[in-house]
PDB file of N, CA, C and O in Angstrom:
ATOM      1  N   UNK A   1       3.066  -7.165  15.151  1.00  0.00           N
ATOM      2  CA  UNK A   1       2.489  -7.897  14.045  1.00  0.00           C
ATOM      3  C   UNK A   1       3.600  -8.229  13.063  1.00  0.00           C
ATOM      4  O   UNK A   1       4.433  -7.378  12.754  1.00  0.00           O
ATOM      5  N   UNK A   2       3.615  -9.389  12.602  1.00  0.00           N
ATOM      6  CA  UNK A   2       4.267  -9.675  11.852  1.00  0.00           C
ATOM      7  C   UNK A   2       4.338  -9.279  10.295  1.00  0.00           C
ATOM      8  O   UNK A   2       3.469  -8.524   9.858  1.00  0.00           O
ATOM      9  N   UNK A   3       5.276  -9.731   9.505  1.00  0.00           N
ATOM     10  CA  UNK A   3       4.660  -8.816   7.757  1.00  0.00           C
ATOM     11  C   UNK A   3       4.153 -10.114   7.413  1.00  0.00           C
ATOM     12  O   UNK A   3       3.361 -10.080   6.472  1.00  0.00           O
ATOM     13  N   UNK A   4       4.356 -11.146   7.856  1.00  0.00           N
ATOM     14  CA  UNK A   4       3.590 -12.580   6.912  1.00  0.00           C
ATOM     15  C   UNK A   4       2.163 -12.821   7.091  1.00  0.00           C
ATOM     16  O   UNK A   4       1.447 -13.523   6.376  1.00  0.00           O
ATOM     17  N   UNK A   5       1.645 -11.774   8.725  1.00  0.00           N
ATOM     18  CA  UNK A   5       0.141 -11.912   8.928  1.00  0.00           C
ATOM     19  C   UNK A   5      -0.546 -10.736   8.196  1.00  0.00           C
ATOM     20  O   UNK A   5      -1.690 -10.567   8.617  1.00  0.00           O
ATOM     21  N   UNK A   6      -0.075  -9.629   6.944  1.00  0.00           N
ATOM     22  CA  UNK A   6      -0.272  -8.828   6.540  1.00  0.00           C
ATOM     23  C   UNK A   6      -0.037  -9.208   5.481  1.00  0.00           C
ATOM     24  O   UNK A   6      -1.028  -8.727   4.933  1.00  0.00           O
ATOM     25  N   UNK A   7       0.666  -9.871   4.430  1.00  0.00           N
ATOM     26  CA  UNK A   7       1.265  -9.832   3.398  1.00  0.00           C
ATOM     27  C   UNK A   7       0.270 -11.057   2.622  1.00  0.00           C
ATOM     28  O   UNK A   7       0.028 -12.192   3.034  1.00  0.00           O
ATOM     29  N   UNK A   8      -0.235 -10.336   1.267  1.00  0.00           N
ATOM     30  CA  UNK A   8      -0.886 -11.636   0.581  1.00  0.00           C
ATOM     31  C   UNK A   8       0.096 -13.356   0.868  1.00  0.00           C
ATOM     32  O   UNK A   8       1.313 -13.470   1.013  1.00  0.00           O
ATOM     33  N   UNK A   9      -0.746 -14.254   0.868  1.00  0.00           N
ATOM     34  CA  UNK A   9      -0.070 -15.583   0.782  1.00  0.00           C
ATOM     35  C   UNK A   9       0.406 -16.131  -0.317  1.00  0.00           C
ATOM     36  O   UNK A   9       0.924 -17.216  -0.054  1.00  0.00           O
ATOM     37  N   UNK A  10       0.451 -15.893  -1.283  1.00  0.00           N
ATOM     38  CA  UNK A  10       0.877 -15.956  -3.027  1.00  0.00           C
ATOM     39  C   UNK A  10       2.640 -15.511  -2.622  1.00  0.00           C
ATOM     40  O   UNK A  10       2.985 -14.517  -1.983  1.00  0.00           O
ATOM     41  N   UNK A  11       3.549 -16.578  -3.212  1.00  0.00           N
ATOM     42  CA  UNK A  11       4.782 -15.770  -3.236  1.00  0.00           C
ATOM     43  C   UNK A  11       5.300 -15.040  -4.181  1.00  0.00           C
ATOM     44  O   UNK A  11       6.246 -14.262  -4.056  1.00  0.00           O
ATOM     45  N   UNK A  12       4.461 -15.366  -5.513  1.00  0.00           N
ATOM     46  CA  UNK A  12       4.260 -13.857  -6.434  1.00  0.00           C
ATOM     47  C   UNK A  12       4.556 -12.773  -6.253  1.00  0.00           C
ATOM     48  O   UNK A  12       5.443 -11.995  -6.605  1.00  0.00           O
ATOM     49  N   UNK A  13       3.222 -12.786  -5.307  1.00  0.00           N
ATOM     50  CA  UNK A  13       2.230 -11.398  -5.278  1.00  0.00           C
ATOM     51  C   UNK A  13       3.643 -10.169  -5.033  1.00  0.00           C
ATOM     52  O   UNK A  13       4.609 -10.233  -4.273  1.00  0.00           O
ATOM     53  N   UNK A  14       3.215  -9.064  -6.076  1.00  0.00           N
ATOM     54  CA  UNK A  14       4.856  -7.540  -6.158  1.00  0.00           C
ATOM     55  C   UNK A  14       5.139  -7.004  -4.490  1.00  0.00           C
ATOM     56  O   UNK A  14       6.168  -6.466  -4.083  1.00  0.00           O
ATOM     57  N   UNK A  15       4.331  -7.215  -3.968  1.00  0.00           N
ATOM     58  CA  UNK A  15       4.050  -7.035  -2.539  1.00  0.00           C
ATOM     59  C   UNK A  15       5.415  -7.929  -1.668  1.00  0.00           C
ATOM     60  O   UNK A  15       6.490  -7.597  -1.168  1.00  0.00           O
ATOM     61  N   UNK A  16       4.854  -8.860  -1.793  1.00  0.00           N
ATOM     62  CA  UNK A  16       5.494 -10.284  -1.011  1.00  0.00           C
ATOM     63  C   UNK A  16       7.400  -9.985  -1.526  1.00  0.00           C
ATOM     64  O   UNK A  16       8.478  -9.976  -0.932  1.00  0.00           O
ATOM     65  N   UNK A  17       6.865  -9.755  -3.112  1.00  0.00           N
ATOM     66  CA  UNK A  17       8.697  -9.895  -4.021  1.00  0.00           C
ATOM     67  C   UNK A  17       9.788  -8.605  -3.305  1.00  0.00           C
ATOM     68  O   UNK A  17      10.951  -8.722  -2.918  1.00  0.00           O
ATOM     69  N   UNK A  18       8.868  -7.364  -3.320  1.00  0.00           N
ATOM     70  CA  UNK A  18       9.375  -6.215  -2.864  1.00  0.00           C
ATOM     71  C   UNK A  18      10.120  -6.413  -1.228  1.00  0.00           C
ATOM     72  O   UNK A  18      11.223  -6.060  -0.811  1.00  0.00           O
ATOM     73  N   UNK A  19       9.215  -6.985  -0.698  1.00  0.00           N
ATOM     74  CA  UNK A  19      10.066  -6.963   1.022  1.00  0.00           C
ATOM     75  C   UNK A  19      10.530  -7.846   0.946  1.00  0.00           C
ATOM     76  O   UNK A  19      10.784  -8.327   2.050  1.00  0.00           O
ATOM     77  N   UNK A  20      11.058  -8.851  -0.481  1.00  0.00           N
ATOM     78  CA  UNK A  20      12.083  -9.682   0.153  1.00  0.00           C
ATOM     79  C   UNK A  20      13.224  -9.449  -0.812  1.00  0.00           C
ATOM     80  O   UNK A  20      13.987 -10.414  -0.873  1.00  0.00           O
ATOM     81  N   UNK A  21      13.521  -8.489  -1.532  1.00  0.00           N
ATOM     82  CA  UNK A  21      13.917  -8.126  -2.577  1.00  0.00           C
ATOM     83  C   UNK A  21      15.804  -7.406  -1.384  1.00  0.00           C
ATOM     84  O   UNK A  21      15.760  -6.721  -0.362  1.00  0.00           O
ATOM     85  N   UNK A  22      16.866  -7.839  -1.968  1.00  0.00           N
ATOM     86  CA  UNK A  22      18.000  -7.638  -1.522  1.00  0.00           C
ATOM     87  C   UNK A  22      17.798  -6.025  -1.683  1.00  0.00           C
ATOM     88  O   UNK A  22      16.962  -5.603  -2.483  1.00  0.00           O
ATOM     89  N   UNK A  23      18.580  -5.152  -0.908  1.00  0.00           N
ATOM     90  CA  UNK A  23      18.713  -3.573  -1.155  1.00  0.00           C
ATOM     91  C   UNK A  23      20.362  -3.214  -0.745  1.00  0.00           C
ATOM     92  O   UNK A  23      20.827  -2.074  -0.774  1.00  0.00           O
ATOM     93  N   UNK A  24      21.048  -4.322  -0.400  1.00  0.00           N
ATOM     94  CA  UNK A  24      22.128  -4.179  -0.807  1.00  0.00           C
ATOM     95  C   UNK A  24      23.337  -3.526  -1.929  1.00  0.00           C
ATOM     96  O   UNK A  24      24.401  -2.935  -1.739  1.00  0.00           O
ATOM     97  N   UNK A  25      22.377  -4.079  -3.532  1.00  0.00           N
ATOM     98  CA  UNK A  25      22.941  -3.738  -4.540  1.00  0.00           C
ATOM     99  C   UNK A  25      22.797  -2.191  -4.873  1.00  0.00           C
ATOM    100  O   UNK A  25      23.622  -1.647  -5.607  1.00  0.00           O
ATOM    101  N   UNK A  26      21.625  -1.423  -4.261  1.00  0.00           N
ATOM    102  CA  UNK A  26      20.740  -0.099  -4.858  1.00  0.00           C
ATOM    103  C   UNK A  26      22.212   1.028  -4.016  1.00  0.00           C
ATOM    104  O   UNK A  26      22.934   0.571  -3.131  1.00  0.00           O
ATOM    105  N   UNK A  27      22.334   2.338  -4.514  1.00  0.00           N
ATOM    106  CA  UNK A  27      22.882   3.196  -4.468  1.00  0.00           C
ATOM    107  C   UNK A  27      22.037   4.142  -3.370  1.00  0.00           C
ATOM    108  O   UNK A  27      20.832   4.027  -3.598  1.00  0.00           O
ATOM    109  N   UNK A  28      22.201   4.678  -2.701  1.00  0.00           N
ATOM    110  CA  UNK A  28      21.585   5.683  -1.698  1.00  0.00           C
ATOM    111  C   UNK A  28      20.668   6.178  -3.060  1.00  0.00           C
ATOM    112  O   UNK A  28      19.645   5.535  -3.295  1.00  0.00           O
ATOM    113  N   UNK A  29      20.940   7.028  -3.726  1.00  0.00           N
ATOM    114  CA  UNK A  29      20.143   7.646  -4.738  1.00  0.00           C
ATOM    115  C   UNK A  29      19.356   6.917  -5.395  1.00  0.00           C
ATOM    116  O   UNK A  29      18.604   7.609  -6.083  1.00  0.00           O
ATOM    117  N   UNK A  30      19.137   5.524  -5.527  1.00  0.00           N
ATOM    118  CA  UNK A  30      18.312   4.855  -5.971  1.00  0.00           C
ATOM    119  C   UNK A  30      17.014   3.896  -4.715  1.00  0.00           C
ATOM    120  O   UNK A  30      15.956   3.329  -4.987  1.00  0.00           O
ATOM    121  N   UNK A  31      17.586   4.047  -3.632  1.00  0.00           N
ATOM    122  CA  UNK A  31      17.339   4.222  -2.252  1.00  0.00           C
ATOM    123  C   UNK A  31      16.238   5.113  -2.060  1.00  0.00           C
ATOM    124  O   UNK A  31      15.101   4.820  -1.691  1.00  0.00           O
ATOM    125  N   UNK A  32      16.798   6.458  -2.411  1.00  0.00           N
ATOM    126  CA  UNK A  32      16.014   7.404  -1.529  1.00  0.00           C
ATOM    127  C   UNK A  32      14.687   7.555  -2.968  1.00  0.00           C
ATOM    128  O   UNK A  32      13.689   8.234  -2.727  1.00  0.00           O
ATOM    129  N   UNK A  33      14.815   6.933  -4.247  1.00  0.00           N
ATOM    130  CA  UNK A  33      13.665   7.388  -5.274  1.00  0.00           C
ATOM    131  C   UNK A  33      12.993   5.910  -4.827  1.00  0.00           C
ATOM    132  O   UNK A  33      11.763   5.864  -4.864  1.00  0.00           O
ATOM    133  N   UNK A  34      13.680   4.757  -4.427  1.00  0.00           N
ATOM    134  CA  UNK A  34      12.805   3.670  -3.940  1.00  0.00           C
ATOM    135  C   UNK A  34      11.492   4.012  -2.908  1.00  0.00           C
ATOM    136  O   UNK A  34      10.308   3.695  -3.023  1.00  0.00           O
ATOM    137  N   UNK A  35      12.475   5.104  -1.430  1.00  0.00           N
ATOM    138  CA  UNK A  35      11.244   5.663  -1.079  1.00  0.00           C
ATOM    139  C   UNK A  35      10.304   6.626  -1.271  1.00  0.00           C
ATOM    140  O   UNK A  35       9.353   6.792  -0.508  1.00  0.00           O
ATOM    141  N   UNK A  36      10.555   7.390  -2.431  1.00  0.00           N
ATOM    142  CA  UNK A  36       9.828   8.738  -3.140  1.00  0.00           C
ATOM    143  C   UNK A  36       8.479   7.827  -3.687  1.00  0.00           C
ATOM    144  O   UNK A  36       7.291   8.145  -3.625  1.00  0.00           O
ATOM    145  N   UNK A  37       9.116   6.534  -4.265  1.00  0.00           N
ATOM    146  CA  UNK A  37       7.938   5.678  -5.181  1.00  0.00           C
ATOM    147  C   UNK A  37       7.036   5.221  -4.575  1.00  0.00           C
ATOM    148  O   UNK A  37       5.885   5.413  -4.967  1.00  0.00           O
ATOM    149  N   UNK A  38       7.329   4.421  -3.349  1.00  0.00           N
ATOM    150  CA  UNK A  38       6.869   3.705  -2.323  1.00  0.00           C
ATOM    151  C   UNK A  38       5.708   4.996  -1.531  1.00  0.00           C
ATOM    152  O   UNK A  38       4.488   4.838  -1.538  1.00  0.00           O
ATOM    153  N   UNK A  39       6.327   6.093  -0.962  1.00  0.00           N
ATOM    154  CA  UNK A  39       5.252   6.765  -0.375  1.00  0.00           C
ATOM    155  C   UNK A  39       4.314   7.525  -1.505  1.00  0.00           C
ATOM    156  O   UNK A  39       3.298   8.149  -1.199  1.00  0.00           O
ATOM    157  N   UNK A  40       4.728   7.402  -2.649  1.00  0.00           N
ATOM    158  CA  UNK A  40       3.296   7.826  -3.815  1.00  0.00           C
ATOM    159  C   UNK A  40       2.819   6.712  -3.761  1.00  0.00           C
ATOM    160  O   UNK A  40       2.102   7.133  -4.670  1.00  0.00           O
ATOM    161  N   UNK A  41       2.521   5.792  -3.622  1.00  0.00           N
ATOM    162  CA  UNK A  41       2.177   4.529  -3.802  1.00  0.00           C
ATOM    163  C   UNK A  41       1.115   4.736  -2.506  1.00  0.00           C
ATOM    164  O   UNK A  41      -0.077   4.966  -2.711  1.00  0.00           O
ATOM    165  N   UNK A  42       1.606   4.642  -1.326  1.00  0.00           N
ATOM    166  CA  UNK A  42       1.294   4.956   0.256  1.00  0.00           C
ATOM    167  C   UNK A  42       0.037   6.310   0.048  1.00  0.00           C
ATOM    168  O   UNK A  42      -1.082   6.073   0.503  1.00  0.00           O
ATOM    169  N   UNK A  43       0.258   7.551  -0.572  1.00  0.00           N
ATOM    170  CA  UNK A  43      -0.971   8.222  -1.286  1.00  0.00           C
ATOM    171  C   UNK A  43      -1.910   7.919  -2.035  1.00  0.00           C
ATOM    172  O   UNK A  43      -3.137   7.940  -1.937  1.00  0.00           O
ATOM    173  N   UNK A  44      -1.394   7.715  -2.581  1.00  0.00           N
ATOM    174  CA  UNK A  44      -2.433   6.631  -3.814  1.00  0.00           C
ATOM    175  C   UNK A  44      -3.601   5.776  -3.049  1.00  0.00           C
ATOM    176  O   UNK A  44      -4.768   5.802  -3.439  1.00  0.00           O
ATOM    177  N   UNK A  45      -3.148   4.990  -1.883  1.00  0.00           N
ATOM    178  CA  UNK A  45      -4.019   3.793  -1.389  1.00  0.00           C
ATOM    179  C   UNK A  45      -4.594   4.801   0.240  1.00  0.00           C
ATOM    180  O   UNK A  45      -5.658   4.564   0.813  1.00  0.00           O
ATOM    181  N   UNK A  46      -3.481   5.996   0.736  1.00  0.00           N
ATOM    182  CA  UNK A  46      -4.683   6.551   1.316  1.00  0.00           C
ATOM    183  C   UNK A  46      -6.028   6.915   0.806  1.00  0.00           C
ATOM    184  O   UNK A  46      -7.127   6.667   1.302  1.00  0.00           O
ATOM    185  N   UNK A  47      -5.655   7.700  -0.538  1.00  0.00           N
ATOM    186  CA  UNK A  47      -6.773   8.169  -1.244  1.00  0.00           C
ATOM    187  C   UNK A  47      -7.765   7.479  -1.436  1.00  0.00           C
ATOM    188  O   UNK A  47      -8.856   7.934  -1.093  1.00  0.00           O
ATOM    189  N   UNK A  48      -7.670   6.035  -2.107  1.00  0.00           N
ATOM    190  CA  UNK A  48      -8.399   5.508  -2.327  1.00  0.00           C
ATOM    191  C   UNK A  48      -9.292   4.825  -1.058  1.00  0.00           C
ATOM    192  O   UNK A  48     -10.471   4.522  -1.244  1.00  0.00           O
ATOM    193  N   UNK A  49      -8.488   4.564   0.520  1.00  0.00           N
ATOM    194  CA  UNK A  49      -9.470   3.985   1.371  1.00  0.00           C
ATOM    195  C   UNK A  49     -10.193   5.291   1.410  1.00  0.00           C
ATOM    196  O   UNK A  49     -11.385   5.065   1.201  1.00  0.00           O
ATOM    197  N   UNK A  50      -9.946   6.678   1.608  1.00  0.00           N
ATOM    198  CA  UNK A  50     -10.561   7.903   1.940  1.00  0.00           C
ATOM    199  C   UNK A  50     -11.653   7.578   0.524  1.00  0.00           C
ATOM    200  O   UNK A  50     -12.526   8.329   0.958  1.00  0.00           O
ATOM    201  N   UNK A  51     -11.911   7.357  -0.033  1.00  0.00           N
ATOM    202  CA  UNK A  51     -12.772   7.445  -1.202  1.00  0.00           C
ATOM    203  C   UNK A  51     -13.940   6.624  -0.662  1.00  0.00           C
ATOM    204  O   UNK A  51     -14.959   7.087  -0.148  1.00  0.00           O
ATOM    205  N   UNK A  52     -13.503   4.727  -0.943  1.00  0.00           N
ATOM    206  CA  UNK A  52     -14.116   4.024  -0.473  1.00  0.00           C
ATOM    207  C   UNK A  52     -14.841   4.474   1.347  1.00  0.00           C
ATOM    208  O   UNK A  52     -15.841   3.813   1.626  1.00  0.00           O
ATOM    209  N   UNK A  53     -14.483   5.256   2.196  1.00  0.00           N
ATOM    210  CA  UNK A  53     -14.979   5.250   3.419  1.00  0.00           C
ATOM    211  C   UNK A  53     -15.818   6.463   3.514  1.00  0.00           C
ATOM    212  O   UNK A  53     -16.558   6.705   4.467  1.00  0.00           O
ATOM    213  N   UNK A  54     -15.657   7.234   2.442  1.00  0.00           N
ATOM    214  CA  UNK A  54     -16.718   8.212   2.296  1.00  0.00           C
ATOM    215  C   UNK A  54     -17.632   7.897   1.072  1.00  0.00           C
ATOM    216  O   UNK A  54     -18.250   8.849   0.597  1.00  0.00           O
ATOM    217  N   UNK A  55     -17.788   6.633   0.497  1.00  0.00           N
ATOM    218  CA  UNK A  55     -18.659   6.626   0.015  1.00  0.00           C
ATOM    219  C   UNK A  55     -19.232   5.292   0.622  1.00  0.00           C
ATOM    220  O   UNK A  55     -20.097   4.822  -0.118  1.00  0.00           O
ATOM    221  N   UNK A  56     -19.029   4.632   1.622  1.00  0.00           N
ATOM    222  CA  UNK A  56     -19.647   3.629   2.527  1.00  0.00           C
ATOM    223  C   UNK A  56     -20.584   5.046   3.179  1.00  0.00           C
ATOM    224  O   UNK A  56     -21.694   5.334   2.730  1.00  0.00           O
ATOM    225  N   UNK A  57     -20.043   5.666   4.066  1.00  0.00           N
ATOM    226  CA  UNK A  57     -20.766   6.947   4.669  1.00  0.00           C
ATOM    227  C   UNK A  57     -21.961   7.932   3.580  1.00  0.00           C
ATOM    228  O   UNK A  57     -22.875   8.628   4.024  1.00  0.00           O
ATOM    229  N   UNK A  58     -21.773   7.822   2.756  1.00  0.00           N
ATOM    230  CA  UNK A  58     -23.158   8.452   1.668  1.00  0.00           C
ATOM    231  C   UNK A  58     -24.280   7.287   1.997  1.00  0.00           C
ATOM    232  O   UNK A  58     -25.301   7.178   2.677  1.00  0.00           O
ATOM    233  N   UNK A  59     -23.338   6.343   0.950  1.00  0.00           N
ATOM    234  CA  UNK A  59     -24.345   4.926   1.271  1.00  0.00           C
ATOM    235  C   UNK A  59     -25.256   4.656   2.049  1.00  0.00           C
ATOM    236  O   UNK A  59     -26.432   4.491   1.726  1.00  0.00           O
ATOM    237  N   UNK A  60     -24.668   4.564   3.465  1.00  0.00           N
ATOM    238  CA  UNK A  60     -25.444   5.139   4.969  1.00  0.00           C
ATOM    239  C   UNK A  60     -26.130   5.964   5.037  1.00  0.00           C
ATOM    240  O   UNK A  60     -27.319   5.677   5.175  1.00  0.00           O
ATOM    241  N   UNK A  61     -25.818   7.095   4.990  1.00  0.00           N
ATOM    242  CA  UNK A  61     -26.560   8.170   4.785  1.00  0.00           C
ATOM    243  C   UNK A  61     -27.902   8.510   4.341  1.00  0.00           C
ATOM    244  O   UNK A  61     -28.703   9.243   4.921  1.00  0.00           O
ATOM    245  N   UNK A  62     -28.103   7.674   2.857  1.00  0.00           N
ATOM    246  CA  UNK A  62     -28.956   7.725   2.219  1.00  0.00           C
ATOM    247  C   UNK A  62     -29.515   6.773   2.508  1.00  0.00           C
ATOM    248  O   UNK A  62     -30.648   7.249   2.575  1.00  0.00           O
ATOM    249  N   UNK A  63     -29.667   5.433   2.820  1.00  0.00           N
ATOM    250  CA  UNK A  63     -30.670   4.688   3.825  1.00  0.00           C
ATOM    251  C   UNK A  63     -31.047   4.766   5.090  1.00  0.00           C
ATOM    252  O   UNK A  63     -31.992   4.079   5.478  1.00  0.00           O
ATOM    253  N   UNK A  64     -30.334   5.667   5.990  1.00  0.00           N
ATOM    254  CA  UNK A  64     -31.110   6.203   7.022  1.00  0.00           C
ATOM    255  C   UNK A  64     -32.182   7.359   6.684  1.00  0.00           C
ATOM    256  O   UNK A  64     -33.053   7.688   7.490  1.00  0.00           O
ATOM    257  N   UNK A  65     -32.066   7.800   5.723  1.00  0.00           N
ATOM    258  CA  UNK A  65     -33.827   8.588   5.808  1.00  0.00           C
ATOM    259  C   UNK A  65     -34.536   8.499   5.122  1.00  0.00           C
ATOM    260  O   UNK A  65     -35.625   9.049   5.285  1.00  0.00           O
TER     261      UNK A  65
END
């Protein structure tokens, strides 16, 4: 899969700016807090589908009986 069939279509969008953003200039140490940020970020949006998919599943729940 490609990142352009994933990636909002807006060339804005912080998403789109970030993966095209040079990493040339960044220092290993600014590198490795790029990915410290990025996988809190990556928690953050597990959490939240885990939220949303257990409360689709209540939802359910409570109209089946």
């Amino acid at each position: 899969m490609d990142l352009d069939d994933i990636l909002p279509r807006r060339a804005d969008d912080p998403l789109v700016l970030l993966t095209k953003q040079d990493l040339d200039p960044f220092s290993v140490d600014e590198l490795k807090m790029r990915i410290a940020v990025l996988e809190a970020e990556i928690a953050r949006v597990r959490q939240k589908i885990e939220g949303a998919v257990n409360h689709l599943a209540s939802a359910e729940a409570l109209f089946k009986q």
